[in-house]
N, C-alpha and C positions, 0 to 999 in steps of 0.2 A: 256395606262390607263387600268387598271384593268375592267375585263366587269361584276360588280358585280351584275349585274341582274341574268347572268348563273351561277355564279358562288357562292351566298351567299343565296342563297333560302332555304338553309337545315334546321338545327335542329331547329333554335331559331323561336319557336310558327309558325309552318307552319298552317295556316289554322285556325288558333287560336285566339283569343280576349287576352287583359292583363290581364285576371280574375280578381281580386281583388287589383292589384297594384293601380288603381287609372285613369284616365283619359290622352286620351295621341293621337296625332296628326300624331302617326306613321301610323297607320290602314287609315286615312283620304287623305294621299298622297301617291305619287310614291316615297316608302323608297327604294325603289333599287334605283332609278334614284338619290336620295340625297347622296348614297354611294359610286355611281360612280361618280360624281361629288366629293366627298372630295377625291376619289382617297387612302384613308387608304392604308398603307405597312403592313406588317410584321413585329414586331417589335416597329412599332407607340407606343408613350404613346398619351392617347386620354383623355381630360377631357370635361365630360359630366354634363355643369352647371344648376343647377337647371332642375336635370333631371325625378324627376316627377317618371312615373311608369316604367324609366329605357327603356324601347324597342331601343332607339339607344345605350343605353348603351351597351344590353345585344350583340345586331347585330355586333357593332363595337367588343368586348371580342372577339366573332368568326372568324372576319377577320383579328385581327392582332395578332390571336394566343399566344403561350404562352411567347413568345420572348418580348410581349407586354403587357404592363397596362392601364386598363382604371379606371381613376376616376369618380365612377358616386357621383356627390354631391348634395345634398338638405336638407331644413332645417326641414323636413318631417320625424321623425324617420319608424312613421308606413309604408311608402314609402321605406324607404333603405330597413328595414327589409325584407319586401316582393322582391325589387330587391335580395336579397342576399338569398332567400329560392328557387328562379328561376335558380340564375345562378348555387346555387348548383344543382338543378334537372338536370342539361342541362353542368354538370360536368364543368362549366367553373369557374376557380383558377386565371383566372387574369385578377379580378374585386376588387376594393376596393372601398366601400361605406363609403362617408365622409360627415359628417354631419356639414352642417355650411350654414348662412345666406351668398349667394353671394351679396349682397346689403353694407355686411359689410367687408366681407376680407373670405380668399380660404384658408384652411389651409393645403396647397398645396405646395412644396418647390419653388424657384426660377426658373427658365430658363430651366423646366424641360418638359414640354409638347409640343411633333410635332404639336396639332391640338386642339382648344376648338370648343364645339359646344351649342349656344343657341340656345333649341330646341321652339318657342312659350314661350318665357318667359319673352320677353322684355316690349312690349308694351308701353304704354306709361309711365305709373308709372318707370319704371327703366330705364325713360331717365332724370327722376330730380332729384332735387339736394337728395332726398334720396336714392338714389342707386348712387354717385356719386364716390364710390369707386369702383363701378363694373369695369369701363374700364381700371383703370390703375393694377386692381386685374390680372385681363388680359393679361394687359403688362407685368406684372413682371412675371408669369406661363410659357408664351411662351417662347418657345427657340426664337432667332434670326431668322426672314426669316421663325418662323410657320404660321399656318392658322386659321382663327378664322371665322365660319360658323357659318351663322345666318337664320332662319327660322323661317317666320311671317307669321300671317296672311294679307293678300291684303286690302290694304285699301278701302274696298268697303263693301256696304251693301248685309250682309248676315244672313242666318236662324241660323246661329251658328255664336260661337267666340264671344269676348269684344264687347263693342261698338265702333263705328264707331269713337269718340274721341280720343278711347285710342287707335288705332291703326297705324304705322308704317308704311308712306310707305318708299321705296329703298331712295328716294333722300336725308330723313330726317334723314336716319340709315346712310346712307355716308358720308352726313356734322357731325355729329355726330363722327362716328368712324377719323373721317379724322384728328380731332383735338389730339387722341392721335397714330397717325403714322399708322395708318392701312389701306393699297392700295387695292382699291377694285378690285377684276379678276375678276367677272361673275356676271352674275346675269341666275338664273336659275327659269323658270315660272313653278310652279309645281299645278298646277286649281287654287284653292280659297286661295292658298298659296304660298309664292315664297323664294328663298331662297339667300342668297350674302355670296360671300364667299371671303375674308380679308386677303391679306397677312402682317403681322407685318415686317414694314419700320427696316430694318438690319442694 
């Protein structure tokens, strides 16, 4: 397993806030521990759903190099834009910002992604029947045997984050993903946060 704590610390915002991308749960947890946990190659395509102010986006660009593409998607234009002004600063060319509601369909080709990651975007709203195309969006993206990472908040009372309704815990994300082929490997406790990571049934 790659030890991407030593080994991915570098350029992408060391030290640094998201300036003006927008609000974002990477600064809030151990991002190295979620990176070495999905384990990224070299070469990975990585799609990054509903990804907000981009920070796993721009991380994951770094680690699977230029061999590799990450989709970062959201239905946010002033969002992409800002991802796409960072990764230029930070010379990374293999990011593409695609804009689209993942509630409704990924405009994203078939069977083409190693790895999807919901970063805090589930909750409970996009486990009904209005985001009911999200899972099988999913399905179709993944290659055969990818991984589909999921990061929530803990269903517990806290000074930040949704309400206490709309929140997700692990058991309710399982029976959920289970119904469209997705085997759960891990579960990872990252504080007020946790994260499960999904391999698609081959």
């Amino acid at each position: 397993m790659k030890k991407c704590r030593e080994e991915h610390q570098g350029g992408f915002n060391k030290g640094k806030k998201h300036g003006n991308r927008g609000p974002s749960s990477f600064y809030k947890l151990d991002s190295s521990l979620v990176f070495e946990k999905m384990n990224l190659e070299k070469g990975d395509i990585f799609v990054d759903l509903g990804c907000g102010a981009g920070d796993y986006s721009l991380r994951a660009a770094e680690i699977i190099g230029l061999q590799g593409k990450v989709y970062a998607v959201d239905v946010w234009t002033k969002m992409l834009d800002g991802i796409n002004e960072e990764a230029l600063r930070l010379h990374l060319t293999n990011i593409e910002t695609v804009e689209s509601d993942i509630c409704l369909t990924v405009t994203i080709g078939d069977n083409c992604a190693d790895q999807c990651l919901l970063a805090t975007v589930m909750h409970a709203n996009k486990m009904s029947e209005e985001c009911k195309n999200l899972y099988p969006e999913i399905v179709r993206i993944l290659k055969a045997g990818g991984q589909l990472s999921v990061i929530e908040c803990k269903k517990e009372e806290m000074p930040f984050g949704p309400p206490l309704g709309m929140r997700i815990s692990p058991e309710e994300l399982e029976e959920a993903l289970a119904g469209y082929g997705f085997l759960k490997q891990e579960y990872v406790d990252l504080g007020y946060y946790y994260m499960m990571l999904f391999r698609a049934d081959s």
